[in-house]
C-alpha positions as CSV (number, residue, x, y, z in Angstrom):
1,X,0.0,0.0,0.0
2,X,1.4,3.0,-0.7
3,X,1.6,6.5,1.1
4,X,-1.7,8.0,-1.2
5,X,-3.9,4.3,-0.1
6,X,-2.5,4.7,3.3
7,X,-3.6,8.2,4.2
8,X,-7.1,7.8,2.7
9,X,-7.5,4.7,4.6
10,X,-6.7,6.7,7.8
11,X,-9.2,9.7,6.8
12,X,-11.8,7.1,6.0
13,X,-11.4,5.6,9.8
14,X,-11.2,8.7,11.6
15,X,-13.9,11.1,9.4
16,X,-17.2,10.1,8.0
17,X,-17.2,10.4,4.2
18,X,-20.8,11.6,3.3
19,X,-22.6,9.8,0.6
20,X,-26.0,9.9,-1.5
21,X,-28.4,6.9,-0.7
22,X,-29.7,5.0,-3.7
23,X,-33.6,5.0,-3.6
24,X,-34.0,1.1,-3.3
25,X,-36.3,0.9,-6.2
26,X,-37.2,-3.2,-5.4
27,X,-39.0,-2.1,-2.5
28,X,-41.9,1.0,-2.6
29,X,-41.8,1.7,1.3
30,X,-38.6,4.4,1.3
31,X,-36.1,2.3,1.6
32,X,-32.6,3.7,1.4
33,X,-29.1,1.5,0.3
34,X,-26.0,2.5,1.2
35,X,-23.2,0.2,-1.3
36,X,-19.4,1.1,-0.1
37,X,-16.9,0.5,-1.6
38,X,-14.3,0.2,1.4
39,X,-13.9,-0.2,5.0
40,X,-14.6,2.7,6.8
41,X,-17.1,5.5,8.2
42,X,-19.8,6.7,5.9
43,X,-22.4,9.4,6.8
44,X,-26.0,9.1,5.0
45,X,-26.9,12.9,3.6
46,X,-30.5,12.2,4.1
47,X,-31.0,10.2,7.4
48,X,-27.9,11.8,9.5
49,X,-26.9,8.4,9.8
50,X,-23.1,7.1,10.1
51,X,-22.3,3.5,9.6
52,X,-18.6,2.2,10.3
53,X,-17.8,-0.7,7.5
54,X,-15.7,-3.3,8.0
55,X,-15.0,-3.5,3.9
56,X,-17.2,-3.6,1.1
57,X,-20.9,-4.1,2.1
58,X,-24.8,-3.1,0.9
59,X,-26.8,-2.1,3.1
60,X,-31.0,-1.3,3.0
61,X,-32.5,1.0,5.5
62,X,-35.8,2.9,6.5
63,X,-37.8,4.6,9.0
64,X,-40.7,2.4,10.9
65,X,-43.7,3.2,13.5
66,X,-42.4,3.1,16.8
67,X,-44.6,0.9,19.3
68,X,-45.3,3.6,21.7
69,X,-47.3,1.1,24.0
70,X,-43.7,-0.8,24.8
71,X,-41.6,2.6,25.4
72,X,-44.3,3.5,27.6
73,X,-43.9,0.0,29.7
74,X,-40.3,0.6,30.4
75,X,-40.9,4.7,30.6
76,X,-39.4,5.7,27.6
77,X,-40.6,7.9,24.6
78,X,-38.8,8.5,21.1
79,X,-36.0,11.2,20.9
80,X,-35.4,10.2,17.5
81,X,-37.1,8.2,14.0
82,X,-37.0,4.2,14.4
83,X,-34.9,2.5,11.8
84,X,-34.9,-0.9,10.3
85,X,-31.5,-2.2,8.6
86,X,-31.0,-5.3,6.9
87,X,-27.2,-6.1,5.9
88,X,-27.3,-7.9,2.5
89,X,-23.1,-7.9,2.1
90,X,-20.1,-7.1,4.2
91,X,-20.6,-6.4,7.8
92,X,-21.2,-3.2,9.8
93,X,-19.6,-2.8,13.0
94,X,-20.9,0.7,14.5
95,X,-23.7,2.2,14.0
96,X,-23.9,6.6,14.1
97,X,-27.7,7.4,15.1
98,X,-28.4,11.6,15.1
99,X,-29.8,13.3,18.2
100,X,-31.0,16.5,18.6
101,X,-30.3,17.1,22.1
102,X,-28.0,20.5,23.9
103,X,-26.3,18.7,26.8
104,X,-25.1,21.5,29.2
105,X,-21.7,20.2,30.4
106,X,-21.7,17.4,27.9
107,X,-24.1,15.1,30.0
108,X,-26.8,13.3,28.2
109,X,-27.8,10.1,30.8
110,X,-31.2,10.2,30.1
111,X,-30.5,9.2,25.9
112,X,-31.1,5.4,25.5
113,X,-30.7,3.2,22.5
114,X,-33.7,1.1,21.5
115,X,-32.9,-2.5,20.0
116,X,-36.1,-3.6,19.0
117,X,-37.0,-7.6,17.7
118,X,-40.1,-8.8,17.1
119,X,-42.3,-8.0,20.4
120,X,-39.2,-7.2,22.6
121,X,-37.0,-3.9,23.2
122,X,-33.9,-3.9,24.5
123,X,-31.3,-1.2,25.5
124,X,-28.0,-1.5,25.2
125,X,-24.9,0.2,25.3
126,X,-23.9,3.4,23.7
127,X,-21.3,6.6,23.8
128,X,-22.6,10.1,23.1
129,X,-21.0,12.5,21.1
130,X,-22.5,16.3,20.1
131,X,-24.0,15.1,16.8
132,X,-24.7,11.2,17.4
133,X,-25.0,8.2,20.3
134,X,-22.5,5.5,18.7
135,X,-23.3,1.9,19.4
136,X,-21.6,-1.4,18.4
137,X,-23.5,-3.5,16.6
138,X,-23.5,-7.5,15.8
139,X,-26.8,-8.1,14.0
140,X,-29.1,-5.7,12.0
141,X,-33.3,-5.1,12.8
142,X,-34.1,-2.5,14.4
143,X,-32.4,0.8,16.0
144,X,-33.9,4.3,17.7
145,X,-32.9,7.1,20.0
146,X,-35.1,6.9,23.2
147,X,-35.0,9.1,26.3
148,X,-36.6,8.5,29.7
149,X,-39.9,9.5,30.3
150,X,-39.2,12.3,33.0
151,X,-35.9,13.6,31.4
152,X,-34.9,16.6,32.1
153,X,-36.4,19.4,30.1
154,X,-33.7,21.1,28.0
155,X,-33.7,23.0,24.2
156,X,-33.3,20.9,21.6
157,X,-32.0,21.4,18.0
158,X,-34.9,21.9,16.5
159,X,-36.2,23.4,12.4
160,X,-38.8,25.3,11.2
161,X,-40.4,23.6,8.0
162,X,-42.8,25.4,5.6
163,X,-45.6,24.0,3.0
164,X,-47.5,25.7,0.6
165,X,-50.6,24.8,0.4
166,X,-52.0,27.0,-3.4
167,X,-56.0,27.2,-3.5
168,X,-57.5,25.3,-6.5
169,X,-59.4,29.1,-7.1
170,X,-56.5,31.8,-8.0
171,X,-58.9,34.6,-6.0
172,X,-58.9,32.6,-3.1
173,X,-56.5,32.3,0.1
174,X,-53.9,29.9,0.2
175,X,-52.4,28.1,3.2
176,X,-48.8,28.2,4.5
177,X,-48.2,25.5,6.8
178,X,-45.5,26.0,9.7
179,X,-44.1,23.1,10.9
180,X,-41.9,22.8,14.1
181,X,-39.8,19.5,14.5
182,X,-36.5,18.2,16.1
183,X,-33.4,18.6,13.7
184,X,-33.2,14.4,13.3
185,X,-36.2,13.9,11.1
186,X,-35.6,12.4,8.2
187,X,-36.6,15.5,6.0
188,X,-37.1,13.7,3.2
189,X,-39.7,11.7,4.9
190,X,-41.7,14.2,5.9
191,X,-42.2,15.9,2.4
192,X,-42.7,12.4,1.0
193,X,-45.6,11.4,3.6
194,X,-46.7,15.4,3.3
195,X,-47.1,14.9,-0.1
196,X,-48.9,11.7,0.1
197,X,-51.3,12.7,2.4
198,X,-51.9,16.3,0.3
199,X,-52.0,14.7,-3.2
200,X,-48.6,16.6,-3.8
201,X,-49.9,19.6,-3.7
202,X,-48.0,21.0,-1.4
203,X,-44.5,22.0,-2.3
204,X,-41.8,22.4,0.3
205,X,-40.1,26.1,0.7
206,X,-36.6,25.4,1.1
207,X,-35.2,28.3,3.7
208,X,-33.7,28.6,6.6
209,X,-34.7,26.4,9.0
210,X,-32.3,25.8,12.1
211,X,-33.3,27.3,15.6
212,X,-33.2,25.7,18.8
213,X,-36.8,24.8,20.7
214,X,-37.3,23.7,24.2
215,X,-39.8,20.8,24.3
216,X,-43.3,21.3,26.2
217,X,-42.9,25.2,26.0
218,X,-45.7,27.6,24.4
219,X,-44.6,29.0,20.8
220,X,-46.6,31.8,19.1
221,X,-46.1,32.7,15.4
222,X,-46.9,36.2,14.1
223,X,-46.7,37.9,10.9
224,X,-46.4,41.3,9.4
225,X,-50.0,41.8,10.3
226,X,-51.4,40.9,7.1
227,X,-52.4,37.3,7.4
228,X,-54.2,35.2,9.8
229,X,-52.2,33.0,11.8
230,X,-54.4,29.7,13.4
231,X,-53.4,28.7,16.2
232,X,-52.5,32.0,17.9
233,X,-50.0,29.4,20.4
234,X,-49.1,25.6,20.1
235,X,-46.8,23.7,22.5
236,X,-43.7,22.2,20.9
237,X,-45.0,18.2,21.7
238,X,-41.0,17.2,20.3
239,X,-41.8,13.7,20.7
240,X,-44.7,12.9,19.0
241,X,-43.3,14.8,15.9
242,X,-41.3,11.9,14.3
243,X,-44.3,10.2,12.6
244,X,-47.1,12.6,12.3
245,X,-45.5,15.6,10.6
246,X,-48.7,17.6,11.3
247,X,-48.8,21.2,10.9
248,X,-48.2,23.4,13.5
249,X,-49.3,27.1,12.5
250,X,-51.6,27.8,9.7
251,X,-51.0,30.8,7.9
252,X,-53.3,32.2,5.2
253,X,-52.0,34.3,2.6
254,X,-54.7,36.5,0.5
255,X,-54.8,36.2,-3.2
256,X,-51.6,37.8,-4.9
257,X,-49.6,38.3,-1.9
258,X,-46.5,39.3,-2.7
259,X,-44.8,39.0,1.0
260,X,-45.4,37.3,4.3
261,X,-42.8,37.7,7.3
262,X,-43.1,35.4,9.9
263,X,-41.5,35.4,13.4
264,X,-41.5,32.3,16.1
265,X,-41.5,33.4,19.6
266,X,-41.8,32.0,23.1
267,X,-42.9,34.6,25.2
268,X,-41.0,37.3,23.8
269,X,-37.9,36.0,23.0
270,X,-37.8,35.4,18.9
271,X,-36.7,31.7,18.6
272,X,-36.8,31.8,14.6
273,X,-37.7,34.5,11.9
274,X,-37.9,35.1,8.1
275,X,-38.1,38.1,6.4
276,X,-39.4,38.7,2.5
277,X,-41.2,35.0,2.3
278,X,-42.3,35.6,-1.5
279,X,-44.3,34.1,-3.7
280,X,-41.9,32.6,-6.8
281,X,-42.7,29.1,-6.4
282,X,-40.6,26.6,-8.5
283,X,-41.7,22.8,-8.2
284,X,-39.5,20.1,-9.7
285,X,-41.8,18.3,-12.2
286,X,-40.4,14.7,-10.8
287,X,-41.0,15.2,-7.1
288,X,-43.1,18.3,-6.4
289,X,-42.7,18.6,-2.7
290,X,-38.9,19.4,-3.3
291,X,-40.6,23.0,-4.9
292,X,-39.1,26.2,-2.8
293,X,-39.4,29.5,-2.6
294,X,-36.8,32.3,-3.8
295,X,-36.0,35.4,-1.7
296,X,-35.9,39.3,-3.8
297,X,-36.2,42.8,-3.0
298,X,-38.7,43.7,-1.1
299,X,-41.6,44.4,-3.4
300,X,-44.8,47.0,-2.3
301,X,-47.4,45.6,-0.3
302,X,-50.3,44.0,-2.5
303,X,-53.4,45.8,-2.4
304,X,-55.4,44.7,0.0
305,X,-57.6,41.9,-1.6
306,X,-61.8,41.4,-2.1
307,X,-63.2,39.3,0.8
308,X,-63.3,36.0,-0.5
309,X,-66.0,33.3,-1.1
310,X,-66.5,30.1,-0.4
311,X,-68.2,28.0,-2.5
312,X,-68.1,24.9,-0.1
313,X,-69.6,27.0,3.3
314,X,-72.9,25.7,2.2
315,X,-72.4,22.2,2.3
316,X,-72.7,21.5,5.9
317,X,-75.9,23.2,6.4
318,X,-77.1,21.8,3.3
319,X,-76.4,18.1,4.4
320,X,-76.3,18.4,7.8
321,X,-78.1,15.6,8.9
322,X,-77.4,13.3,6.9
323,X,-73.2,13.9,7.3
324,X,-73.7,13.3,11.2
325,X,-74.8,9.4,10.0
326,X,-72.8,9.1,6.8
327,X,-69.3,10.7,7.7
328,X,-66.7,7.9,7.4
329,X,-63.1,7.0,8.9
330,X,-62.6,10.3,10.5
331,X,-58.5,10.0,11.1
332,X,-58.0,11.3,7.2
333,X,-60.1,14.1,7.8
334,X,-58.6,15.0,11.3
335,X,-55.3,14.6,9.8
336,X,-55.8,16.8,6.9
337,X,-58.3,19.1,8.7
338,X,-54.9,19.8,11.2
339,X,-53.0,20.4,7.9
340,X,-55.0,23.3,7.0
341,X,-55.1,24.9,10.5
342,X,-58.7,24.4,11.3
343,X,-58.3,21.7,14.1
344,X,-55.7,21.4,16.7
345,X,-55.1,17.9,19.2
346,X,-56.7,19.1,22.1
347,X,-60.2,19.6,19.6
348,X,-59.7,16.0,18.4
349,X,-59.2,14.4,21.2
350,X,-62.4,16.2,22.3
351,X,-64.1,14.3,19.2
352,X,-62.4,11.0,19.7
353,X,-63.9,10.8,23.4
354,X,-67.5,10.6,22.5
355,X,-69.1,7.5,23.1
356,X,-70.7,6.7,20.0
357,X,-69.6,7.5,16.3
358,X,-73.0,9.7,15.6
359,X,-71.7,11.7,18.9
360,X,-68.5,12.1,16.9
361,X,-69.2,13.2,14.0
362,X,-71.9,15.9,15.3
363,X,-69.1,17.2,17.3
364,X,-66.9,17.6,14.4
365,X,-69.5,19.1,12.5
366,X,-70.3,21.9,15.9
367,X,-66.1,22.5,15.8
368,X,-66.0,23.4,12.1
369,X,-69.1,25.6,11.9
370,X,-68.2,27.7,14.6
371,X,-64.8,28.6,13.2
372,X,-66.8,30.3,10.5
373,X,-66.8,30.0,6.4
374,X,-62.9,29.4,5.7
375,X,-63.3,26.7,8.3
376,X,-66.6,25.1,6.3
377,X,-64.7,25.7,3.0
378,X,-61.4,23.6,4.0
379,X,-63.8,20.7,5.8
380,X,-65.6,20.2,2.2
381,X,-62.2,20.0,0.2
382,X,-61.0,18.0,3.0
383,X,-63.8,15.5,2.3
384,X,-63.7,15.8,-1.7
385,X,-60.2,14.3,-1.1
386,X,-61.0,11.6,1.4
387,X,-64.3,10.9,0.7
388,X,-65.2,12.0,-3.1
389,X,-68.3,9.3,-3.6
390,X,-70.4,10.5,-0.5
391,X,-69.9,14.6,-1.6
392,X,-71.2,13.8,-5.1
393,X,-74.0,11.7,-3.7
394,X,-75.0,14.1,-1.5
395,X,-74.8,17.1,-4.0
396,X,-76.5,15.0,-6.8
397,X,-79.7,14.9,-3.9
398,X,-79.8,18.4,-4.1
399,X,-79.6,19.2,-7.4
């Protein structure tokens, strides 16, 4: 080996070489492979993750569902995404999983790593750096960052992510939705199940996104007084963020808005602002949720638009009795209903703990009617999406 080979074999021990997963195409559940060519460590650019190779290996990965009914048996809760690995050549002797946590004086005790089997979890050893918890590893399933129920309560690395959400009428408002989530989501996973859930419709706005967040704390997001902002606070529930990827704030921009400044504050401390959000959308034709917006100059303010209409603010009273027998599965409509702002967990819960399903669905109906036209007008395009044969049914009555 010469003295070229040698020193790169040295860097490749000591420093992480970043590399692009391959989108394992075999297999349509986001599965990631990592193929080295090498011993060495080698840092995923999408997942955070950092695998130390013991030569020339492929490797498949992914996020799963955690089982939050075992953390909560041994008083634990997520502090990071679950991941399954199968080893399909070579061997991997370390594994690098991301955390998000600010550990004053370097102390993190209360981080775990989760080795989950089948029915069983079990916690095993680990060292803690300021990026990653490093384990050595023997045999691949499945891997997660855990932290003990009544850990202390610290800021976290946290990012700000932002969807736009275009009305299908140009004179209409459109949505921005804020999202607040620890730094170690897989970002790509979110705009992937974003877009799944929104008929990618919904492009991501690439900006800056970094702050730091302290779990269980009340945020409030304000803007430059133009737009409405639902809900006017939201506490940052970090742990329940790393499947869900609901919306946080709900921002609604008039037609033709040419600016929107946003600011993120706990009390009145700014945790995270943007200035001269504009409206030059660009989506990439292949994968729309990787669209983004581009910052200019400052342009004028837009003239201040018509009140709008809502063609859907009918439908309700129109088909009010028989919605509170015929609704459906009502977790797609929660889901997207929290997308657009108009519900928040504390008003589905509320749903969910009536006894019967009639009971349910009248309360949903009572929520959205009292939050006024806009609300009535995202609840019937919400169940257009989910729903599309019992709308036309009921409007073909009607007619």
């Amino acid at each position: 080996m010469n003295w070229d080979d040698l020193s790169k074999k040295i860097e490749r021990e000591r420093f992480p070489e970043d590399f692009e997963p391959e989108d394992y195409d075999q297999e349509d559940n986001g599965t990631y492979r990592l193929e080295c060519p090498s011993a060495g460590l080698f840092q995923c650019s999408k997942t955070g993750l950092v695998f130390r190779m013991e030569g020339e290996g492929e490797v498949l990965y992914r996020t799963v569902p955690w089982d939050r009914r075992f953390l909560a048996q041994s008083v634990k809760r997520p502090a990071g995404p679950l991941f399954m690995f199968r080893c399909l050549k070579g061997s991997v002797s370390q594994l690098h999983l991301p955390h998000c946590e600010i550990c004053p004086g370097g102390g993190c005790d209360f981080l775990s790593v989760a080795h989950v089997t089948d029915d069983i979890i079990e916690f095993i050893p680990h060292k803690i750096t300021e990026t990653h918890v490093i384990i050595n590893i023997y045999g691949f399933s499945a891997y997660g960052l855990i932290k003990d129920k009544d850990a202390p309560v610290f800021p976290i690395k946290a990012q700000v992510l932002l969807f736009y959400h275009p009305s299908d009428d140009p004179e209409l408002e459109s949505v921005l939705h804020v999202l607040l989530l620890p730094r170690n989501v897989v970002l790509m996973k979110v705009q992937e199940e974003r877009a799944r859930r929104n008929g990618m419709r919904e492009p991501f706005i690439e900006t800056t996104s970094d702050c730091e967040l302290t779990p269980d704390q009340i945020y409030s997001l304000s803007t430059d007084g133009y737009h409405k902002v639902t809900p006017k606070t939201k506490k940052f529930d970090n742990d329940k963020d790393y499947e869900n990827y609901t919306t946080t704030f709900a921002v609604f921009l008039p037609a033709k808005v040419k600016k929107a400044e946003l600011t993120l504050r706990k009390k009145k401390n700014i945790a995270w602002s943007i200035l001269d959000l504009l409206s030059s959308l660009f989506v990439n034709l292949e994968h729309p949720w990787k669209g983004f917006y581009r910052y200019q100059a400052p342009l004028p303010a837009a003239t201040p638009a018509k009140p709008p209409t809502f063609p859907g603010q009918d439908f309700i009273p129109k088909h009010r009795i028989a919605l509170e027998t015929r609704l459906g599965l009502l977790q797609p409509i929660f889901l997207r209903l929290q997308d657009r702002g108009v519900l928040i967990d504390e008003e589905r819960e509320e749903v969910v703990s009536k006894s019967t399903k009639t009971l349910q669905n009248q309360t949903l109906l009572d929520m959205v009617v009292k939050k006024g036209a806009r609300a009535q007008e995202h609840f019937y395009q919400v169940l257009k999406e989910v729903d599309p044969c019992l709308v036309e049914d009921l409007e073909e009555q009607t007619v």
